[in-house]
N, C-alpha and C positions, 0 to 999 in steps of 0.2 A: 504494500500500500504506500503509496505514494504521500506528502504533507506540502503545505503551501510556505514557505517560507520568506519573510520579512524582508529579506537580502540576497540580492544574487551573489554567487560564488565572482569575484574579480578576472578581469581577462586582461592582458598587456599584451599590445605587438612585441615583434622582438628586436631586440637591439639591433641599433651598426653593426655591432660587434659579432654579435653571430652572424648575422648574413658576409663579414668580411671572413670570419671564419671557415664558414661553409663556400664560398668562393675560393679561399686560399688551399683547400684541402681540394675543389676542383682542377685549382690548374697544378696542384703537386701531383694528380692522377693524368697528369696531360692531358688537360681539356683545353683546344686551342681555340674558345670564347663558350661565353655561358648569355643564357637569354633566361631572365629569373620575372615571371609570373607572377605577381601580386597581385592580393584583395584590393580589393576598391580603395579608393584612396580617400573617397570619401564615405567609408564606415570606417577605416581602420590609419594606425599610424604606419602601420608595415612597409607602402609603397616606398614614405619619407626614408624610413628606415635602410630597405634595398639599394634605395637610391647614393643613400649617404656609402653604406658599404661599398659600393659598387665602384663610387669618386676613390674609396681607400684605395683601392689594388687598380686602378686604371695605369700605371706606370708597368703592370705586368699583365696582365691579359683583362681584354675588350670585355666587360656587362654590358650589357643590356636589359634594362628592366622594363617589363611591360604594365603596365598598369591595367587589370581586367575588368573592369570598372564594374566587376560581379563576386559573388562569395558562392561557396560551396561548389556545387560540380558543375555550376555553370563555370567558374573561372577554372575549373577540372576541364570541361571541352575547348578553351582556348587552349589550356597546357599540353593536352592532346594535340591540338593544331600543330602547337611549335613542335613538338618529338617528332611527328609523321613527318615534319620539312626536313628536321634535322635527320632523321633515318634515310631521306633522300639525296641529302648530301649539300641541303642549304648552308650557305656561311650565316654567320652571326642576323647578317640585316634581313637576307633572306627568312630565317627562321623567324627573326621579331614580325616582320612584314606579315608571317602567317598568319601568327596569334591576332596583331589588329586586324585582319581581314577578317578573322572568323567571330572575334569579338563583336561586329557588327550585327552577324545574323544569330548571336543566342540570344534567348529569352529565358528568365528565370520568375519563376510562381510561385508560393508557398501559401496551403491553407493549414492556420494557427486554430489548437483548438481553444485558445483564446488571448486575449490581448495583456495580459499580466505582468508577463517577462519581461515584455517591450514598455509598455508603461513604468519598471522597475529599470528598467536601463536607460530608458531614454534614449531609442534608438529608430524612433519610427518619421523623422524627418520633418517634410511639412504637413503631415498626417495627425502631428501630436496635439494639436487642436482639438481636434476631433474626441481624445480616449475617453472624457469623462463621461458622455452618454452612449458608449460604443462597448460598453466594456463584456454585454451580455453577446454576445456577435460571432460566427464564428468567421472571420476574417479572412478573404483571400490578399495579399500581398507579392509586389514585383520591386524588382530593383530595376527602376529607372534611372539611364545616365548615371549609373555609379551610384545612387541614392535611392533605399529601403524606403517605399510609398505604399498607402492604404490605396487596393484597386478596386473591392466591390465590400462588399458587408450583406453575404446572407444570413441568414438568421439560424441553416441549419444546416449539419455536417454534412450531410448528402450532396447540398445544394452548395457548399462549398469546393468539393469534390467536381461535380459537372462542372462550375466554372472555370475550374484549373484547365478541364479538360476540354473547355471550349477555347477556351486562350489558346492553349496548344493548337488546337487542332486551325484554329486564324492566322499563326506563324504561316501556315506554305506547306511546299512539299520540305519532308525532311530529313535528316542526314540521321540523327542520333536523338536519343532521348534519356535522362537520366533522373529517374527516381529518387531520393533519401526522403529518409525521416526519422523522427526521433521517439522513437518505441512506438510508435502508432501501429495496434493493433488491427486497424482495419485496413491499412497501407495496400492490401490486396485487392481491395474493395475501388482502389482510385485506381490501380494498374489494368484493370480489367476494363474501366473506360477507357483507355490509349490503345486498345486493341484492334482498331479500324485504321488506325497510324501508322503500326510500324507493326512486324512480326514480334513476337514477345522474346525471341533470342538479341533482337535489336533495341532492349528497353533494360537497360543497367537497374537495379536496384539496390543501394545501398542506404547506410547509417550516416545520420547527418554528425558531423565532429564535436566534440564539446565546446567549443569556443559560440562557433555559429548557437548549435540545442542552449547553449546558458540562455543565452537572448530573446531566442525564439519559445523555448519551450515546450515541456512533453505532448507529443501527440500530433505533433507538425510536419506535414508531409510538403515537400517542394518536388517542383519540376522541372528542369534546364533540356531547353529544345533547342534545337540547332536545325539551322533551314537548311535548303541545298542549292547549290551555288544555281543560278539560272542562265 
């Protein structure tokens, strides 16, 4: 059984320091340039962060940091982009150039089985106007431009689920689709809507991480779709 508690557990990006760390132990394994993927830069300090590290070791091998102006596995399908380039034998610019390309056509959804977390964190944008008479809600939510925004407020889990699934299915033809959530038992229940989409071997389902689940909260299922190039 689960309790509601008073305070979320704290989250920090990470330092220069480790990203300079984690860059210098790249190029000690001969990596001749790195292209490092960052959360939104506007929910998190991470980007600043990469960035700073990245200025450290510029005197020994080329970063490139991309800014994925998305969290969870939506900025998982830009990082995706950048590997497939670099497995093809892209240099540094080429590889970043993937990641912005593909960063265009994802779209990320999550329906909140309520608004608590986010209210406790102060993470919901120019939406947070809104918490005080919303709070009974079950909330579909997007990250727009970089920035976590209230997209509809139906009233009931089901009808939060269809909407995920109409959003998706208004993206286009599609490349990939990627499920998480954060113990949502019924999480099976929203995959079985995406089934006219995509084959079900073509629909990743995983666990949303604990940094993103503190915020967001148990029972929160999101969606990162990715279109197909036209």
């Amino acid at each position: 059984m689960s309790a509601k508690v008073a305070e979320l557990p704290e989250t920090s990006a990470p330092s220069p320091g480790a990203f300079l760390e984690a860059f210098s132990n790249l190029a000690d394994e001969g990596a001749e340039g790195i292209v490092c993927v960052a959360l939104s830069s506007k929910l998190s300090a991470t980007y600043q962060a990469a960035v700073l590290g990245a200025e450290s070791i510029a005197d020994r091998i080329e970063v490139r940091v991309v800014d994925s102006l998305f969290a969870t596995m939506a900025q998982g399908l830009v990082a995706l982009a950048a590997a497939e380039a670099a497995e093809a034998g892209g240099d540094v610019e080429a590889v970043a150039a993937a990641a912005a390309s593909v960063r265009q056509r994802v779209r990320l959804y999550g329906a909140l089985a309520s608004l608590d977390n986010l209210r406790k964190g102060g993470r919901l944008g120019s939406a947070q106007a809104l918490l005080g008479g919303l709070l009974d809600i079950k909330p579909v939510l997007e990250i727009r431009d970089g920035v976590l925004e209230l997209e509809s407020r139906p009233r009931t889990r089901s009808r939060s689920f269809e909407r995920l699934a109409t959003k998706v299915r208004e993206a286009g033809e599609l490349d990939r689709i990627a499920v998480v959530h954060a113990a949502a038992s019924d999480v099976d229940s929203f995959v079985g809507l995406l089934a006219t989409l995509l084959p079900r071997d073509r629909i990743s389902v995983g666990w949303l991480g604990p940094v993103v689940g503190t915020h967001v909260g148990r029972g929160t299922v999101a969606v990162a779709a990715q279109r197909r190039v036209r």
